[in-house]
VOBA-1610 file (N, C-alpha, C; in pm, whole numbers, padded with zeros to 5 digits, always signed):
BEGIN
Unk+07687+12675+22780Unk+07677+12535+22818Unk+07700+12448+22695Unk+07773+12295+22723Unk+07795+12235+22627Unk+07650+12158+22611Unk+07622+12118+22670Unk+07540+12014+22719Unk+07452+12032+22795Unk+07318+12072+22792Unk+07213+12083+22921Unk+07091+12036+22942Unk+07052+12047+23030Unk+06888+11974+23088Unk+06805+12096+23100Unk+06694+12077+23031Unk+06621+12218+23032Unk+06515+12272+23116Unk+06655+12399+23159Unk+06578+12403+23328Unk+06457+12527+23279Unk+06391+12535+23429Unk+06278+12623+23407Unk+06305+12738+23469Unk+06273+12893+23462Unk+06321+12982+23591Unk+06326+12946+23677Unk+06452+13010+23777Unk+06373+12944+23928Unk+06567+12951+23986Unk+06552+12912+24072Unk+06681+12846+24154Unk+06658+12717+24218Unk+06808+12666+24145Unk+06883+12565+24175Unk+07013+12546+24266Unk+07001+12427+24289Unk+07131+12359+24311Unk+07228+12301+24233Unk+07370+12334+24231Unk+07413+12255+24151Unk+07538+12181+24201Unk+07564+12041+24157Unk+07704+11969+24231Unk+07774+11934+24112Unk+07926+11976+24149Unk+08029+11946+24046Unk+08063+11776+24071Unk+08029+11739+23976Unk+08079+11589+23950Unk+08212+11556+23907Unk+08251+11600+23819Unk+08390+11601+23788Unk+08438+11743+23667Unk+08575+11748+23651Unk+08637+11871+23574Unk+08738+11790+23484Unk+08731+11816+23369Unk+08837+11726+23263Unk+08814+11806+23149Unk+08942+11829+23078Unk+08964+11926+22998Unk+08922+12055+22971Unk+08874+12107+23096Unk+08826+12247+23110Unk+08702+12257+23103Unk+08615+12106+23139Unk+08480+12087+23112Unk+08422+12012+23261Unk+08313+12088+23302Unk+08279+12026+23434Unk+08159+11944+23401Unk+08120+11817+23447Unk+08048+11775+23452Unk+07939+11826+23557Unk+07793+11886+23576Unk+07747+11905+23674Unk+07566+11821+23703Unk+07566+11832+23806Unk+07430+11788+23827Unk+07297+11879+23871Unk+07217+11955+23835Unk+07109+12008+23905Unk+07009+11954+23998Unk+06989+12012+24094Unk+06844+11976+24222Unk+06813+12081+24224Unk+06670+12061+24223Unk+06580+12125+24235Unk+06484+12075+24394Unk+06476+12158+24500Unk+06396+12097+24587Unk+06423+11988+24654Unk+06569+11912+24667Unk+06608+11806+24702Unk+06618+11722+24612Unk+06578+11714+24477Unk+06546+11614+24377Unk+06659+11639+24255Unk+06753+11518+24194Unk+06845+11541+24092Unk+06722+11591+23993Unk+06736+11683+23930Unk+06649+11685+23754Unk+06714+11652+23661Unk+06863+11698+23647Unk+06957+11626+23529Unk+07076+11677+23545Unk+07169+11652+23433Unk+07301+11703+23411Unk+07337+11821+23300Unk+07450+11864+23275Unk+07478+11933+23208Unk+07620+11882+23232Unk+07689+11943+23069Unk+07852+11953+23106Unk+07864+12108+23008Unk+07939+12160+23127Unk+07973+12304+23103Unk+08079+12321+23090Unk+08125+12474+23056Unk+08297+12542+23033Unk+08278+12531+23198Unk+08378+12482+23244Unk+08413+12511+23402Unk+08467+12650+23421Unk+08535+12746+23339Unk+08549+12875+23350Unk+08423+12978+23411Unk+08287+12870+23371Unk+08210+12947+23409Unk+08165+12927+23570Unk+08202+12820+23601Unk+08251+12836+23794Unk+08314+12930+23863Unk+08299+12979+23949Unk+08333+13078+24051Unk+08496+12943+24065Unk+08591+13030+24088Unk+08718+12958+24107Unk+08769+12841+24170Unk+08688+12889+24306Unk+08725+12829+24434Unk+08616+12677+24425Unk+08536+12715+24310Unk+08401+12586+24322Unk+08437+12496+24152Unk+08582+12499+24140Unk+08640+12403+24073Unk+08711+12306+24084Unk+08593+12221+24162Unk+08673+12084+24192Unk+08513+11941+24215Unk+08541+11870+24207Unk+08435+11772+24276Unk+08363+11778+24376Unk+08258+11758+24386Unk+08155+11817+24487Unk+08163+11934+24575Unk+08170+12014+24445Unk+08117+12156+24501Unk+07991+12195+24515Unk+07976+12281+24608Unk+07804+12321+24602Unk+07783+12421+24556Unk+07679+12462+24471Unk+07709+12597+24391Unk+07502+12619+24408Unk+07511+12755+24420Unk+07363+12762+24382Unk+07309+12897+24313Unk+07222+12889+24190Unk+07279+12935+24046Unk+07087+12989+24025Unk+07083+13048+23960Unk+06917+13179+23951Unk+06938+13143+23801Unk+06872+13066+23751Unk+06824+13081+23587Unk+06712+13176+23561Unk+06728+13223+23419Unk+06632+13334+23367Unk+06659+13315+23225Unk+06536+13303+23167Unk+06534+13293+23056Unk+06678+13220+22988Unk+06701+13110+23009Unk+06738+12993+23010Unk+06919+13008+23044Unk+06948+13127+23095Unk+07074+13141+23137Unk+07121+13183+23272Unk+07213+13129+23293Unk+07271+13191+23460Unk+07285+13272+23493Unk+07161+13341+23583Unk+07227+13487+23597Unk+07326+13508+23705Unk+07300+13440+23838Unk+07363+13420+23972Unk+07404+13275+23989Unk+07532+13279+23984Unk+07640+13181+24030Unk+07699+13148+24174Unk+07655+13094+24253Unk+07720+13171+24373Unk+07797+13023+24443Unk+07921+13023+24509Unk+07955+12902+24537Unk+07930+12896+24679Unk+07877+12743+24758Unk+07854+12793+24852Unk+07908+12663+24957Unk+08037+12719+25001Unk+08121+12628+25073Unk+08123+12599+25196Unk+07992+12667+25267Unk+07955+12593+25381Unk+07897+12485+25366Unk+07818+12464+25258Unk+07726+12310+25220Unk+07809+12205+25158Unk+07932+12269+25101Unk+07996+12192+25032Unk+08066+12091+25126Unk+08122+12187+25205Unk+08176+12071+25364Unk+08101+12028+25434Unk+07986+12061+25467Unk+07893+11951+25502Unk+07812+11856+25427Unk+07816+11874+25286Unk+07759+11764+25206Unk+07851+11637+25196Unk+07997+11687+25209Unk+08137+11602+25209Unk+08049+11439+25307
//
């Protein structure tokens, strides 16, 4: 991560805000609630969840991602 909000174990939500120069801007929820941002390598997105409001939902552990998972049924209904 370039840039992050310091999450706690647990699972999240995360929404792609935008992608520019190989860098995604993203947002975390927790529980329905924004907690913060991060801007990441977008490489580290699952492929198909490289674009603007993607829905992605991601298992931190000991302060890194272990599970990435993109999840494009929410993504079209969050649309």
């Amino acid at each position: 991560m370039t840039e992050t909000v310091d999450l706690s174990d647990g699972k999240y939500t995360i929404v792609v805000d935008t992608i520019e120069h190989d860098l995604a801007t993203v947002f975390f929820e927790h529980n329905g609630d924004e907690i913060g941002n991060a801007v990441i390598d977008a490489e580290t997105l699952p492929e198909a969840a490289r674009h603007a409001n993607a829905i992605l939902t991601v298992t931190v552990a000991d302060s890194e991602f272990n599970q990435l998972t993109y999840e494009p049924d929410r993504t079209e209904t969050r649309k």
